[in-house]
C-alpha positions, 0 to 999 in steps of 0.5 A, a space after each residue: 457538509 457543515 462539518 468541513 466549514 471550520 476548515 474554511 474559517 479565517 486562521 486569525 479567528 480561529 487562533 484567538 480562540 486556542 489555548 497552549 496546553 500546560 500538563 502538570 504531574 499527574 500521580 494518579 495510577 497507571 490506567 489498565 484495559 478495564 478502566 479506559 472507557 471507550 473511544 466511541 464513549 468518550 467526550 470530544 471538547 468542541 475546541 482543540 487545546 493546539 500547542 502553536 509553540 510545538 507547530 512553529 518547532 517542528 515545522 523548523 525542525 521537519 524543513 530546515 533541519 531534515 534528514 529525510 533524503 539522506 534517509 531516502 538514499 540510504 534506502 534506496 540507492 545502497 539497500 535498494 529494492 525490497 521484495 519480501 522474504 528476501 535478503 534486500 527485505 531483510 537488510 531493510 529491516 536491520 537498517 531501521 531498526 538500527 536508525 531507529 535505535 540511533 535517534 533514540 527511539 526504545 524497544 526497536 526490534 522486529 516482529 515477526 508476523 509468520 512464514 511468507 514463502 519463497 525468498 528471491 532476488 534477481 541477479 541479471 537480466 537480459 532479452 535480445 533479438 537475433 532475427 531477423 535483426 538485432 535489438 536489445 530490449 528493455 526488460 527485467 525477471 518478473 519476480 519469482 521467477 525462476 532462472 534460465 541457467 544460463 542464455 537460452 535461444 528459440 523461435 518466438 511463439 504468440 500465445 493468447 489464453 483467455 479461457 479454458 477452451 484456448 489451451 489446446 490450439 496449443 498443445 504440442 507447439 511450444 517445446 523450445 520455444 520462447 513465448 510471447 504471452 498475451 495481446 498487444 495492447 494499445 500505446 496512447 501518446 502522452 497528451 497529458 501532463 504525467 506529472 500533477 498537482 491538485 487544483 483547488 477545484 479537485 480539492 473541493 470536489 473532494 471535499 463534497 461527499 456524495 454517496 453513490 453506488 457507482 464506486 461499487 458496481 465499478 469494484 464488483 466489475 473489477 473483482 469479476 475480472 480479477 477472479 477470472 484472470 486468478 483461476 486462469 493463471 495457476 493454469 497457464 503457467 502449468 500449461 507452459 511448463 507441461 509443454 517444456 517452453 524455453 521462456 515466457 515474455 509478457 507485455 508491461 501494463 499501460 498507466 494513467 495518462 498513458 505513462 506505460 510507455 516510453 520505456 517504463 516498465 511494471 513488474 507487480 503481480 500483473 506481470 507476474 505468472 501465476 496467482 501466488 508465485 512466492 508460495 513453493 506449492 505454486 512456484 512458477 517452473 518456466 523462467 518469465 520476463 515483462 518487457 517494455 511495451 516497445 520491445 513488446 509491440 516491435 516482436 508482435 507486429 513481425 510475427 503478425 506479419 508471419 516474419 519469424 522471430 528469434 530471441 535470447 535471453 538470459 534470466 540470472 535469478 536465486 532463491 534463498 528459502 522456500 519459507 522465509 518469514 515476515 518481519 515488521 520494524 517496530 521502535 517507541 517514543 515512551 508515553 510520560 503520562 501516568 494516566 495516558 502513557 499506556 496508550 499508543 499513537 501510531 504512525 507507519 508506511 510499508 517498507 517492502 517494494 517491488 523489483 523494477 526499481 528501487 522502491 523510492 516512491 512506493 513505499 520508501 517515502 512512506 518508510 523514510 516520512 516515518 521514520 523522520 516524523 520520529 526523528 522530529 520528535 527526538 531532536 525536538 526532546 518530545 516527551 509525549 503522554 502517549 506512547 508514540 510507536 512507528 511500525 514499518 511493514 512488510 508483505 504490504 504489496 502481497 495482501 497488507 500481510 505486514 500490518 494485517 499480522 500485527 493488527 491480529 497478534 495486537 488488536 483482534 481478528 476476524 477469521 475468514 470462513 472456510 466453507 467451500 465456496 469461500 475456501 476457493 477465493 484469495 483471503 482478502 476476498 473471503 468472508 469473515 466471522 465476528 471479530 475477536 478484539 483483544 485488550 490492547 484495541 481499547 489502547 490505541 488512539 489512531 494511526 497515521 500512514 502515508 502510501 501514496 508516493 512522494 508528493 505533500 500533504 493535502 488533506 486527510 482521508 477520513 474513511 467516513 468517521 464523521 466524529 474526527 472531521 471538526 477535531 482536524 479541521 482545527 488541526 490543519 488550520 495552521 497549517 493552510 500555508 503548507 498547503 493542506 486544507 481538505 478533508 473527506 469523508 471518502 474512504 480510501 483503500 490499497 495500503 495499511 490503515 486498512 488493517 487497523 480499520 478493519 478492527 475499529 481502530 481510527 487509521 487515516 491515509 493523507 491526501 497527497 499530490 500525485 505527482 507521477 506516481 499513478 502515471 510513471 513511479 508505481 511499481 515500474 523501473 522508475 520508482 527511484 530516488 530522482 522521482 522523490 521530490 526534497 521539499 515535498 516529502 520534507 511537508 509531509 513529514 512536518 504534517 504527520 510529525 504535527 499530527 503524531 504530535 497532537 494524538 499522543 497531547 490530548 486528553 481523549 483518544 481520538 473519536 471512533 467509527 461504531 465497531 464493525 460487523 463483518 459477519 452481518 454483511 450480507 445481512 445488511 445488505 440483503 433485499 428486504 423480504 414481501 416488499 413487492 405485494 404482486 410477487 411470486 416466489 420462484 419455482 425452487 422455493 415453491 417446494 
């Protein structure tokens, strides 16, 4: 714990003891992979040379001078939503790479990271009971889902398939009709605040590590149950075309505090039919809805009662390809440097989104904080000794495709194992080889992503490299009035830095409020513009611009974590051997 005291110093004393940085010319050659030592092996001062005059500028530059919501309006309101592989996803790319091109960043180009699958977009969507009275409900295509051609009618059928033995009390039923698919869920009041910020308490308790198995078990529970419901899908959506139904209507999700309701509905990979709609091999061939969990439980109370119900509905959807490729936006600040200009800083967020609404909050804030952290740097005439690139993602919310693609063409890779119990699970769940590092691992100091929606900067999560604790404590001093002063050693997960993790390169998530974006925003129809917050995202992009700033100033490359060994996972973790004197080998192993 004593490695997060620093933080709590008073600003005062630890300013006397800061030195602004002079860098002077330095002829020395330019330093190739062979000669750069390790990022483990190099020595950390125990002071950091902080340049307080470059705070106070960007720190104007970020609140009084910030671009970032016409940046956020441009994204959102005129692109709008950015499924990947489509030709809103492709828009985006152009748009950045050309904004990025325009502040003055070099090299912004595109990089593609290989073929996604189906491109897709919704044109119109619309649901509506006939009888036995007439309602329009709130609902939208679940993506990928093919259309309807045209308004198609039919008696509601309830469907309800938890396992295998579930299909045929079904068979035969459902030819015409419009199927409302799964159970109505519970509808708690909104209670709670849908909208929070962190108290000092939540702070600190985040702050105090404490190891525990509990997170664990909790994730091994929720991967049972992920893997029951993916075995499951690719069949159901079989099923109900076999049986030639009209439609398909699923319930939305519920969120915390109870913010799935009141009209906002979730149209991610929960709603959708089918495990990997986007691949043509798995296409879904009955057109499916999500609609409002109102909507929802107004048709499944009448059918409970045995009251018939009709609905119509019209799913407007077009598909541009069946194997349309990812692109990753990639634009520099050029390192000055000649010992350190080979090196690289990064910073990043996901640009691809849902459908339901515009992707402002997940990820537009992270794309758009991005982007202005670099425009920071260029208004300012930063001339950093590292280079300083922005990568902005695709297929984040697929699988982290975008960044997993670029970290194996730039970094290294560890090749998941092919055997036939491992070939049957999702990549992401599958176990890995050794890893294969290439030399540009050994050039990248960090990289800095934000994912978590629109609320400011709070700290940093530092995914258990104890080594980087005392350096951004000394970092974040200065910045206490901006109202960041947490660190943890607690890990993260759900977005980018996780890819460049994974290869033993330093990649951090900031702690951010969080608002409504786990309660309202994240992968609904109200992920748009009105839930960004101005003052908020202006803070996060000072802070990230800061410490952007500070990796590509200093002479070490940022500390890193021993490098992992995914192939000695299991034995790692395995039980040790003769550990209980009185034990006797099973049956099977008696032979």
């Amino acid at each position: 714990m004593s490695m997060f005291n620093s933080c709590r110093r008073p600003l005062s004393a630890l300013l006397l003891a800061i030195a602004v940085p002079t860098f002077a010319a330095d002829k020395t050659k330019a330093k190739t992979v062979e000669d750069t030592p390790s990022a483990v092996e190099q020595s950390q001062p125990a002071t950091e040379n902080i340049d307080l005059a470059m705070y106070q500028r960007i720190r104007e530059e970020g609140i009084e001078h910030s671009r970032i919501m016409q940046y956020a309006s441009a994204l959102t309101d005129d692109i709008g939503p950015r499924l990947t592989g489509s030709p809103n996803m492709a828009k985006a790319n152009a748009w950045t790479r050309d904004q990025l091109t325009a502040m003055g960043c070099v090299n912004a180009h595109l990089e593609d990271w290989g073929d996604f699958g189906m491109g897709w977009q919704q044109l119109n969507t619309w649901v509506r009971m006939t009888s036995p009275d007439t309602a329009v409900f709130i609902a939208q295509a679940t993506p990928w889902s093919p259309a309807t051609n045209g308004p198609v009618s039919g008696d509601v059928v309830a469907v309800n398939i938890q396992s295998d033995k579930d299909f045929d009390q079904y068979k035969g039923k459902l030819a015409g009709k419009i199927v409302l698919l799964g159970e109505m869920r519970e509808v708690p009041p909104v209670d709670q605040a849908l909208f929070e910020r962190y108290s000092d308490k939540e702070l600190e308790e985040m702050a105090s590590y404490q190891a525990n198995d509990r997170a664990g078990r909790d994730m091994q529970a929720r991967l049972r149950t992920y893997m029951q419901r993916y075995k499951l899908a690719d069949q159901i959506a079989d099923f109900l075309a076999e049986e030639k139904a009209a439609g398909v209507i699923r319930p939305s999700r519920d969120a915390k505090n109870g913010g799935g309701s009141g009209g906002t509905i979730f149209d991610d990979n929960g709603a959708a039919l089918g495990r990997q709609p986007y691949l043509a091999d798995h296409k879904v061939k009955v057109p499916v809805v999500v609609m409002a969990i109102e909507s929802y439980g107004r048709v499944s109370r009448l059918l409970e009662a045995h009251v018939p119900v009709t609905i119509e509905m019209n799913v407007e959807t077009k598909f541009t390809g069946d194997h349309e490729h990812g692109f990753d936006t990639v634009a520099e600040i050029p390192g000055t440097d000649p010992k350190l200009k080979d090196e690289v800083v990064m910073v990043g967020g996901h640009l691809d989104s849902w459908i339901a609404g515009t992707g402002a909050t997940d990820n537009g804030a992270g794309s758009i904080v991005a982007m202005e952290v670099m425009r920071i740097l260029k208004a300012l005439d930063v001339h950093p000794r590292r280079t300083i690139r922005i990568a902005l993602w695709s297929g984040e919310e697929e699988g982290l495709f975008g960044s997993r693609g670029y970290v194996k063409q730039h970094f290294g890779f560890a090749s998941p194992l092919n055997t036939p119990d491992q070939a049957a699970l999702p990549e992401f769940m599958r176990k890995t080889g050794p890893l294969d590092l290439k030399p540009e691992q050994k050039l990248i100091s960090g990289y800095f992503n934000v994912d978590n929606g629109s609320g400011k900067v709070r700290g940093v999560y530092l995914q258990g490299n104890a080594a980087v604790a005392p350096i951004f404590a000394q970092w974040i001093a200065p910045l206490k009035d901006l109202g960041v002063t947490t660190l943890t050693m607690r890990n993260t997960g759900g977005t980018d830095h996780l890819s460049f993790d994974a290869v033993g390169i330093p990649g951090f998530q900031f702690i951010q409020d969080p608002l409504d974006y786990e309660s309202r925003t994240h992968h609904s129809n109200q992920d748009v513009y009105e839930r960004l917050q101005p003052g908020d995202l202006k803070q996060i992009a000072t802070v990230e611009a800061i410490f952007v700033y500070n990796t590509a100033m200093r002479e070490q490359m940022l500390p890193r974590k021993p490098l992992p060994h995914p192939e000695l996972r299991d034995q790692q973790n395995a039980p040790l051997p003769n550990l209980f004197p009185g034990a006797v080998p099973p049956a099977d192993e008696k032979k």
